[in-house]
C-alpha positions in Angstrom: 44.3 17.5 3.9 45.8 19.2 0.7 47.6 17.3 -1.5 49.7 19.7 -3.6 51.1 20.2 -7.0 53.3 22.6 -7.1 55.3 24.3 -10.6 58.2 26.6 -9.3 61.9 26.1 -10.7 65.3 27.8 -8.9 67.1 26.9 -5.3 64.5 29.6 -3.6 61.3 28.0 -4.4 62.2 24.5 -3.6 63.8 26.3 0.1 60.2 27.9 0.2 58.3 25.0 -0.9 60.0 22.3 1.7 59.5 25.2 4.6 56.3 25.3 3.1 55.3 21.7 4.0 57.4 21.2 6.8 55.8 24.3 9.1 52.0 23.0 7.7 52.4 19.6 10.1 51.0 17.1 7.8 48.1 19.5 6.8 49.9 19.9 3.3 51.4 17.0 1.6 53.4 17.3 -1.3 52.1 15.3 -4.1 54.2 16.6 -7.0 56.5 18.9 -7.6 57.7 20.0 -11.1 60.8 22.0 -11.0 64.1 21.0 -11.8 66.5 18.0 -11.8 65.7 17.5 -8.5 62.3 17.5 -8.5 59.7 15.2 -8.9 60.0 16.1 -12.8 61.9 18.4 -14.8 59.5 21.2 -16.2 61.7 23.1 -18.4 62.6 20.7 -20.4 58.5 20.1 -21.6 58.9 23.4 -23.4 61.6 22.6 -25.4 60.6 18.4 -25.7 64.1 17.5 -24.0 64.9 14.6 -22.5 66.1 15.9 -18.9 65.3 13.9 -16.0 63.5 14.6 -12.6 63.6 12.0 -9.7 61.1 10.3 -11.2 62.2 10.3 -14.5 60.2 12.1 -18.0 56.7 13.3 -17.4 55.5 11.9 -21.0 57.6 9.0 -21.0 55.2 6.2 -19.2 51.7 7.3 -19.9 49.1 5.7 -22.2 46.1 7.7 -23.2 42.7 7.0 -21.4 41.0 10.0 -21.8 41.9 11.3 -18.6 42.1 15.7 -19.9 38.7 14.9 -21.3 37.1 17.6 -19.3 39.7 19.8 -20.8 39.0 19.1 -24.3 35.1 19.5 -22.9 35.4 23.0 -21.8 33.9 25.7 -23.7 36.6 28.0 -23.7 38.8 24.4 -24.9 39.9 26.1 -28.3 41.0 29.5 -27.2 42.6 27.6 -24.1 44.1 25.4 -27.6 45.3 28.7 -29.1 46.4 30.2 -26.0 49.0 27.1 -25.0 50.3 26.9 -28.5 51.1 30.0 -28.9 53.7 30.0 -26.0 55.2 27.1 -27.0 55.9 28.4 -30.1 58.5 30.9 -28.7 61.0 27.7 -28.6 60.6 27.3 -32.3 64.0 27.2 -34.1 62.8 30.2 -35.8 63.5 31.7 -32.3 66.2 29.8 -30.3 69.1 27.7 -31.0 67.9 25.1 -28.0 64.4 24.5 -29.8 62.3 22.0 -29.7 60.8 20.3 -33.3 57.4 20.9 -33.6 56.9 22.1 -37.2 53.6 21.7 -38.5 50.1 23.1 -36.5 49.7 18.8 -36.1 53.0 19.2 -34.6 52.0 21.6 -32.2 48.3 19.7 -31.4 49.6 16.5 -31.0 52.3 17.5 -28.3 49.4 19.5 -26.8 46.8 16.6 -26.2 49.5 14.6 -25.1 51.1 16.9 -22.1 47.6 17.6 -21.0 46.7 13.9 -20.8 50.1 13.0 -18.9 49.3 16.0 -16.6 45.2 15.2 -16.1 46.6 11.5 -15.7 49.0 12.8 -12.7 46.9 15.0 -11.0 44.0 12.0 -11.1 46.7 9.0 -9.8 48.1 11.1 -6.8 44.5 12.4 -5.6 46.0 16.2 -6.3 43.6 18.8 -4.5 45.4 22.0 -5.2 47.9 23.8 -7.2 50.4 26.4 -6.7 51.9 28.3 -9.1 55.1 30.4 -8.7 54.7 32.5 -11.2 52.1 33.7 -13.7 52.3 30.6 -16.3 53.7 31.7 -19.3 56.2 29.2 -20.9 53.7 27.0 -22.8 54.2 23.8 -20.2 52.9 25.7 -17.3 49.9 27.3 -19.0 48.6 23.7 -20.2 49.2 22.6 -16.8 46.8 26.1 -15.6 44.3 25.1 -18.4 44.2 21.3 -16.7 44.1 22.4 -13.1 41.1 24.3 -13.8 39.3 22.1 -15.9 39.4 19.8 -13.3 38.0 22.0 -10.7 41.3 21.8 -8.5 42.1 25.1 -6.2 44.8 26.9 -8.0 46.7 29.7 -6.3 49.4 31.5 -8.4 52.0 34.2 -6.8 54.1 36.2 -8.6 56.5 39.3 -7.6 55.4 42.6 -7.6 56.8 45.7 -9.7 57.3 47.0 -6.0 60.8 45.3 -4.7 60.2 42.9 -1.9 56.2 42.1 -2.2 54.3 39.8 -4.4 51.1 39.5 -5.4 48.6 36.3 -4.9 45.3 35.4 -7.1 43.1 32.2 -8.1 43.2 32.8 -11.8 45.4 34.5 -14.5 41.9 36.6 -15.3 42.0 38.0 -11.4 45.5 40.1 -12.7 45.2 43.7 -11.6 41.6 43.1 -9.5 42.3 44.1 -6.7 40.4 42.0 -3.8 38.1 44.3 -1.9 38.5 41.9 1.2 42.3 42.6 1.2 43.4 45.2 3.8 43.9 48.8 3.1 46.9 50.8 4.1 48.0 53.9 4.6 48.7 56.4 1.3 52.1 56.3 -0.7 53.7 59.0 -1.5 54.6 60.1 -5.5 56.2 62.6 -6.7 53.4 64.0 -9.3 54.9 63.4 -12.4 58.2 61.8 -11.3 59.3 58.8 -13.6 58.9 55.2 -11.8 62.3 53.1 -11.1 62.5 51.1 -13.8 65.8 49.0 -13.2 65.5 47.5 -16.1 65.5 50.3 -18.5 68.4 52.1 -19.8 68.9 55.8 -19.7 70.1 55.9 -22.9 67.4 54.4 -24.8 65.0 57.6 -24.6 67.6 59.7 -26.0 69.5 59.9 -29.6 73.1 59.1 -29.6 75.6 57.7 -32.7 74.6 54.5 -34.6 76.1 51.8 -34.1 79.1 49.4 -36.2 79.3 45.7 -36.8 82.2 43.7 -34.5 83.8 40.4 -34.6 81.2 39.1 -31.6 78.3 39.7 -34.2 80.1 38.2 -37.2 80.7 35.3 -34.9 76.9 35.4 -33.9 75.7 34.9 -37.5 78.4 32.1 -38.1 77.2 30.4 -35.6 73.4 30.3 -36.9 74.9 28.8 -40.5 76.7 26.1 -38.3 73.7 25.1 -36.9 71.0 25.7 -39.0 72.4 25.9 -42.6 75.8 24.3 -42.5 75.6 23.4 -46.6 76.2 27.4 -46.8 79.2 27.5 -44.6 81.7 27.6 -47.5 79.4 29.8 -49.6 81.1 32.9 -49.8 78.7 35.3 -51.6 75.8 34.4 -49.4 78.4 35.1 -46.3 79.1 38.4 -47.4 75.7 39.5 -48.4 74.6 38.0 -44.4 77.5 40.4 -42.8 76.5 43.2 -45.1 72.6 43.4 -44.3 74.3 43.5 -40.7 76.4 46.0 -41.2 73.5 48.3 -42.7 71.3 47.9 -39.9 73.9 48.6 -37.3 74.3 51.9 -39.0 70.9 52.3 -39.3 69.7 52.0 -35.6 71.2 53.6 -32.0 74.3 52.1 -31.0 72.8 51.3 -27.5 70.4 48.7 -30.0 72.8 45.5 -30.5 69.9 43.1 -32.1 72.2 40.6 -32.8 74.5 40.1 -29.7 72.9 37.0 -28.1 71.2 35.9 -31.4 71.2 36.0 -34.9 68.7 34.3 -37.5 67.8 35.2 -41.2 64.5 36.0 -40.1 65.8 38.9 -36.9 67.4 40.6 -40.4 64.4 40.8 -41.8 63.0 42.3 -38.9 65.6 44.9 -37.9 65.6 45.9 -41.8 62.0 46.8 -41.4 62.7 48.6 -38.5 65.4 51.1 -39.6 63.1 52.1 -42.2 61.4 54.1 -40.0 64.5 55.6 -37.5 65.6 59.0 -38.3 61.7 59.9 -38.8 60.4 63.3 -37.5 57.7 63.5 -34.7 55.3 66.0 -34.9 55.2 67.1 -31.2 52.3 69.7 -32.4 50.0 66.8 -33.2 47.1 65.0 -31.0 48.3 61.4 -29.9 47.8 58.1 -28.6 50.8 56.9 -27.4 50.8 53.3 -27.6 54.2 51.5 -26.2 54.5 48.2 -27.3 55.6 45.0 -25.0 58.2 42.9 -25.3 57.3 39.3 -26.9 57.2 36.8 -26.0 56.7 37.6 -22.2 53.8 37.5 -19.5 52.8 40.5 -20.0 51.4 39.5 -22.9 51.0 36.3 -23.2 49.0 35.6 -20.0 48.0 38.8 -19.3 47.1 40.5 -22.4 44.3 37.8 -23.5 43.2 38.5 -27.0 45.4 41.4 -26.9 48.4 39.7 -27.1 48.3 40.3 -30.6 49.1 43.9 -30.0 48.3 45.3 -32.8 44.7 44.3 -32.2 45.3 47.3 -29.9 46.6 49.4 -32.6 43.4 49.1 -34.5 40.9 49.4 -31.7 42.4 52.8 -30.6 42.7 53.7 -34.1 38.6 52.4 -34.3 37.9 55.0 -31.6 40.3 57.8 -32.4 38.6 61.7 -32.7 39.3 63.3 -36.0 42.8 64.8 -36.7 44.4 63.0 -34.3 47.2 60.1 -34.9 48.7 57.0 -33.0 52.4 57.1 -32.0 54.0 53.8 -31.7 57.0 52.8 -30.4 58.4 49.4 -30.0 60.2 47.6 -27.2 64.1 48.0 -27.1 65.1 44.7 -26.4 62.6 43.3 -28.9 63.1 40.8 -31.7 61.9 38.9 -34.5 59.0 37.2 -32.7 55.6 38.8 -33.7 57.2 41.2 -35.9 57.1 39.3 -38.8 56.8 41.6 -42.4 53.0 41.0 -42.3 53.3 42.8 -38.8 54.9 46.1 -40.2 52.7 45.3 -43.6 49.4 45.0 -41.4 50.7 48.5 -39.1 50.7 50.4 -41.5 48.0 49.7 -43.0 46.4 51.4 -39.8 45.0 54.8 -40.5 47.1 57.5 -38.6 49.6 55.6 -37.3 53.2 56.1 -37.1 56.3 53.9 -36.0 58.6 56.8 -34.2 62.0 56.0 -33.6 63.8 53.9 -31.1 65.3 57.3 -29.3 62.4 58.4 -29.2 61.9 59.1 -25.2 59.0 57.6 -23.9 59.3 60.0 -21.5 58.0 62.8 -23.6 55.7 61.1 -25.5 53.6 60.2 -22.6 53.7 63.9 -21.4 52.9 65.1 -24.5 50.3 62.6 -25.4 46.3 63.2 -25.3 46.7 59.7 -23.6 48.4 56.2 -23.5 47.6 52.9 -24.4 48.6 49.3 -23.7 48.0 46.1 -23.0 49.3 46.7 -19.5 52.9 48.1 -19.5 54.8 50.6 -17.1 53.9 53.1 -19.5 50.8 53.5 -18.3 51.7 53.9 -14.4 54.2 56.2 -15.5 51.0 58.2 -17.2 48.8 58.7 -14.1 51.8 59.4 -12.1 51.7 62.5 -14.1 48.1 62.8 -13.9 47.2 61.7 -17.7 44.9 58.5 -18.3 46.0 55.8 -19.6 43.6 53.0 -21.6 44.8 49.1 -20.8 43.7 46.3 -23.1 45.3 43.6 -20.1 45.5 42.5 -16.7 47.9 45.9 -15.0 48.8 45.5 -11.5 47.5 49.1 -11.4 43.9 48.6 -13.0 41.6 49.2 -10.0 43.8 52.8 -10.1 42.2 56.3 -10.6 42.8 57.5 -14.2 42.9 54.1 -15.7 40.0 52.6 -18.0 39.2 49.3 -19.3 38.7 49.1 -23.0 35.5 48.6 -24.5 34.2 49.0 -28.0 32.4 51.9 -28.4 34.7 53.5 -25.8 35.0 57.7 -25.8 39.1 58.3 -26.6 38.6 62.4 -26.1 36.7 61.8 -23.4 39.1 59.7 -21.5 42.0 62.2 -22.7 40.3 65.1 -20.8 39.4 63.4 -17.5 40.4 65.0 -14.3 41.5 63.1 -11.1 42.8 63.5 -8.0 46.2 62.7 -7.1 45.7 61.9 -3.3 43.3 59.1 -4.8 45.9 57.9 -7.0 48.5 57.4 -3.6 45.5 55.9 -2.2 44.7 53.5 -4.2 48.7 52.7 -4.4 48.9 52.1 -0.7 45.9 50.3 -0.6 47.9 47.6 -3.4 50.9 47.8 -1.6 49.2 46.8 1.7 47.1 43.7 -0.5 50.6 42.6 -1.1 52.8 39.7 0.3 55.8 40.7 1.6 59.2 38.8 0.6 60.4 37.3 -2.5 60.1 34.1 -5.0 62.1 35.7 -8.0 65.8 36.1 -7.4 65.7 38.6 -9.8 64.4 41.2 -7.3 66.6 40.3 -4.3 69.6 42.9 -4.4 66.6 45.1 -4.7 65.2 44.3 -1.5 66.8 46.2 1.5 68.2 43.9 4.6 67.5 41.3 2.6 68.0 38.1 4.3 67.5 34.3 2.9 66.9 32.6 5.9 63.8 34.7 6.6 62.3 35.7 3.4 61.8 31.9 2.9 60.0 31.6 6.3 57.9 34.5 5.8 57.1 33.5 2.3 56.3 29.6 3.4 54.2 31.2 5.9 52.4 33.4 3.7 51.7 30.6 1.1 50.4 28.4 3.6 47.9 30.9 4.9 46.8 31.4 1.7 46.3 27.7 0.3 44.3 27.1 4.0 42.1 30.6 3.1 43.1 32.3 6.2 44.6 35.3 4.7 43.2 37.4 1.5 44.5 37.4 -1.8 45.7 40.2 -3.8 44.0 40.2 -6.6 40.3 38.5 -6.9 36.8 38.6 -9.5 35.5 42.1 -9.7 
């Protein structure tokens, strides 16, 4: 018998996860669910310290301490773990959202920590929990302390989570299994790539790799930053001089950066000013085509990618400075950061501590990431698209991360000490490169658990994706079919 916990929010995943139970015939009972309203208990909510209720009730609101995450706080990876679940919930800080939680202080932050640990170890130990599922890669703060419990626990954990590919996802034990690919999964036949042919990135714009007109202030904008001194500084409202000088270091940085940027249209905050200014300091720079690069991309914060998957290297410019450790005389590092990026991570100490870097240089926005990895010696990341874009066109690419592509030909892992030119000038075979594509693409599961990808999916049908994926996850909790990803 498994008893389950399961954390998945959204209409699919509770479809999935009651197919899921019914078609497993008392095998798998469901011993938790944390989800949404109508759910055992609301998960969201834990990352922002709402009060928003699940069936039964608050997660944090009945329990009494009794020690029960003490193997938790007994693990020896316990204070990276620590670091690790702090940091994601620190991307609800007011600093960052309008719907934030409190937490202030680094007490703050600990004592909400050891207490949603202990209501979860308390949980999982009252309702005899055996396994755990995961619908995604946790990532939100309240999910990765629930990971970090689950494990110190000993419970079987299985975590799914959809595929760059459109109607797939991928299946593993632990985070640290990201891009491993199992060698008990099944091969499959070769997929075809176009040599050098760009991926399909729906989520990219065609306009941010090329220069264009800068862009102008509107009234949606203005409204933007009126609406962060309502709500965080409403002593100032009536301040006149302070208004004005807010609008005009808006207006500058519009001007400054390509129209297609708009930094402030879902947010504004003294401190995304601060970052944007640093920013345009560096658009309308030349790039010397001429010269020998590393083109490093940078991610998006706060997301998975990162987070999760980038381990110590979510603090990306670690990355920075162990390529720019390793990099051959003469040559420089070409950085370019994430269009839809803000103010978290970039911090002046960021741009204060990148430049400090020896040969590196921010490019500009337009800059097309196209051409720089075609033109680069090779790229670096923590484990972007950039870097399946690079071997598509035959170039190497060094990851810092867990990439879905890291078992690939042309990809190395970094280590210190690690040969830069000697990675730059290595040959390999395409063919291998579709191989080892089809080979992932056949490790896969097919359907999908993020609605995100569904108008992607061809024929897609509800009914049947959530039989198929019910089906799937139950072969998988009961070990008859492989994972995806597993331990090298």
């Amino acid at each position: 018998m498994i008893k389950l916990l399961v954390e998945g929010r959204g209409g699919l995943r509770k479809k999935i996860l009651d197919d899921l139970i019914r078609l497993s015939e008392n095998r798998i009972e469901l011993g938790l669910h944390l989800g949404d309203k109508d759910s055992d208990f609301h998960s969201a909510c834990l990352s922002r310290m709402e009060v928003r209720l699940g069936r039964q009730g608050h997660l944090i609101r009945d329990h009494l301490s009794k020690g029960a995450n003490i193997p938790l706080l007994a693990s020896p990876d316990f204070h990276k773990m620590l670091e690790i679940g702090i940091e994601q919930f620190h991307r609800n800080s007011s600093s960052y959202r309008y719907r934030s939680h409190n937490l202030t202080s680094i007490q703050d932050y600990l004592d909400y920590y050891h207490v949603l640990s202990e209501a979860y170890a308390q949980e999982i130990e009252t309702r005899g929990i055996t396994h755990v599922l995961f619908m995604n890669v946790p990532h939100l703060g309240q999910d990765m302390v629930l990971y970090q419990v689950a494990k110190a626990l000993g419970l079987n954990t299985l975590i799914v989570s959809q595929t760059f590919f459109a109607d797939s996802f991928f299946s593993m034990r632990s985070v640290e299994d990201f891009g491993n690919l199992n060698a008990a999964a099944p091969k499959g036949v070769p997929l075809p790539i176009e040599k050098g042919s760009a991926p399909d990135l729906f989520y990219m714009e065609a306009d941010w790799q090329k220069s264009g007109e800068r862009g102008q202030i509107g009234w949606r904008q203005i409204l933007r930053c009126l609406e962060f001194v309502i709500r965080k500084k409403p002593a100032k409202l009536l301040d006149l001089p302070y208004l004005f000088q807010l609008v005009g270091r808006m207006s500058r940085i519009y001007e400054s950066l390509p129209k297609w940027r708009d930094p402030f249209i879902k947010f504004f905050h003294e401190n995304e000013l601060a970052y944007f200014e640093q920013l345009a300091q560096f658009e309308g720079k030349n790039v010397d085509w001429d010269a020998k690069f590393v083109y490093i991309p940078l991610h998006n914060q706060p997301e998975m990618s990162t987070q999760s998957l980038g381990g110590l290297f979510r603090d990306q410019l670690l990355v920075i400075e162990a390529v720019a450790r390793a990099l051959p005389e003469g040559w420089k590092i070409y950085v370019k950061d994430n269009p839809r990026q803000g103010t978290y991570a970039r911090g002046p100490m960021f741009f204060h501590r990148l430049t400090r870097i020896k040969g590196v240089q921010l490019v500009p926005l337009d800059t097309s990431t196209y051409e720089l990895s075609s033109k680069a010696q090779l790229t670096a990341t923590v484990c972007g698209t950039a870097g399946w874009e690079s071997i598509r066109k035959g170039k190497s690419v060094l990851v810092f991360g867990g990439a879905w592509y890291k078992s690939f030909p042309g990809v190395f892992k970094w280590h210190e000490g690690i040969d830069l030119e000697e990675i730059a000038n290595h040959q390999f075979n395409h063919a291998d490169l579709e191989t080892a594509a089809g080979n992932l693409q056949a490790a896969c599961h097919p359907g999908i658990i993020e609605l995100l990808y569904k108008d992607r999916a061809q024929g897609y049908n509800e009914e049947q994706n959530v039989k198929s994926v019910a089906l799937t996850l139950y072969q998988l909790l009961t070990e008859q079919a492989p994972l995806t990803f597993s331990k090298e």
